[in-house]
C-alpha positions in Angstrom: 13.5 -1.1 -9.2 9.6 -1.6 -10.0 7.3 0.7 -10.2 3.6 0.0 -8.5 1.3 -2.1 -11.2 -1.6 0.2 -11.3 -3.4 -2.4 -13.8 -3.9 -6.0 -13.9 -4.0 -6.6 -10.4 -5.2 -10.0 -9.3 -8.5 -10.0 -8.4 -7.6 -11.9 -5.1 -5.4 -9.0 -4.0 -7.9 -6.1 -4.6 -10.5 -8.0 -2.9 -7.4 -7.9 0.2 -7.3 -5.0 0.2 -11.0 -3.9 0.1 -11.1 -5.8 3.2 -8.5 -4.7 4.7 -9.5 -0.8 4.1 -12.7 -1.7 5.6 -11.7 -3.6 8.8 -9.0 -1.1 9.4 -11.1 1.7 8.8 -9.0 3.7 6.6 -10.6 6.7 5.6 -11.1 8.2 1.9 -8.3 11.1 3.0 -6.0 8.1 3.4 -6.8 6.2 0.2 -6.6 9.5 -1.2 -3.1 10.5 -0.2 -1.9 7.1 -1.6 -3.5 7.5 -4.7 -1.5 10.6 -4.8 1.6 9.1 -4.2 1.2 6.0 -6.1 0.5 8.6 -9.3 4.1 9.9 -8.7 4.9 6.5 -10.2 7.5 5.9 -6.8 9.9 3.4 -7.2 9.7 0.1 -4.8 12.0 -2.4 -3.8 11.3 -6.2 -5.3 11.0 -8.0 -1.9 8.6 -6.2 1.0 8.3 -3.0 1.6 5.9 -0.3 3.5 5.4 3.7 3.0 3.8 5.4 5.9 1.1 7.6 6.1 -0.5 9.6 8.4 -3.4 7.6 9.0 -2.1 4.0 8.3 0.5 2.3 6.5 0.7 0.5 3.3 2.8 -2.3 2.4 3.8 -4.3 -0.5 6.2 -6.7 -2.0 7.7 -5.5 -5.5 5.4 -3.7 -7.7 2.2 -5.1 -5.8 0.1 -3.2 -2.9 -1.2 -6.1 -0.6 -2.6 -4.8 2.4 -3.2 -1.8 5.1 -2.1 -1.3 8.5 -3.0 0.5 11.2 -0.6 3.5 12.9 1.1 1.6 15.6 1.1 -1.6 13.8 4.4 -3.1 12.8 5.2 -3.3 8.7 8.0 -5.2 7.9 10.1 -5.1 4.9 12.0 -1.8 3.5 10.9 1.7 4.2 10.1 3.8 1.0 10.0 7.5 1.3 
C-alpha cells in the first residue's frame, strides 16, 4: 500500500488544495493535525480514500492528498484510520 508523497507534488494539486483550505476554512489546528498524521508515514489505499478529522476531512486517491472537506460533507472512497 502507498505511503502519502510528501515531495514532488504537482503544482496543480497544491494549488487545489490551497483553495480548497481557504474556501472551506480549515483552520491551522486542522492542517496541523494532518501534518501530524501524514508524518506517521500512514499507509493508503491506491484508489480513493478519506481520513477524518475533527474539523474537516481529507481525501485522496493512492499516495496523493487532493482536496478538503467540510464535517458533514460526504467523502467517498475507503476510510483510513
Amino acid at each position: 500500500m502507498p505511503k502519502i508523497r510528501q515531495r514532488d507534488v504537482p503544482w496543480a494539486v497544491l494549488r487545489h488544495l490551497l483553495d480548497r483550505a481557504r474556501d472551506r476554512e480549515i483552520t491551522t489546528a486542522q492542517l496541523g493535525l494532518l501534518n501530524d498524521w501524514i508524518n506517521t508515514e500512514p499507509e493508503v489505499p491506491h484508489g480513493p480514500w478519506f481520513k477524518r478529522f475533527p474539523g474537516m476531512i481529507a481525501c485522496g486517491e493512492g499516495d496523493l492528498l487532493k482536496t478538503f472537506l467540510r464535517v458533514g460533507q460526504a467523502p467517498s472512497g475507503e476510510e483510513v484510520r
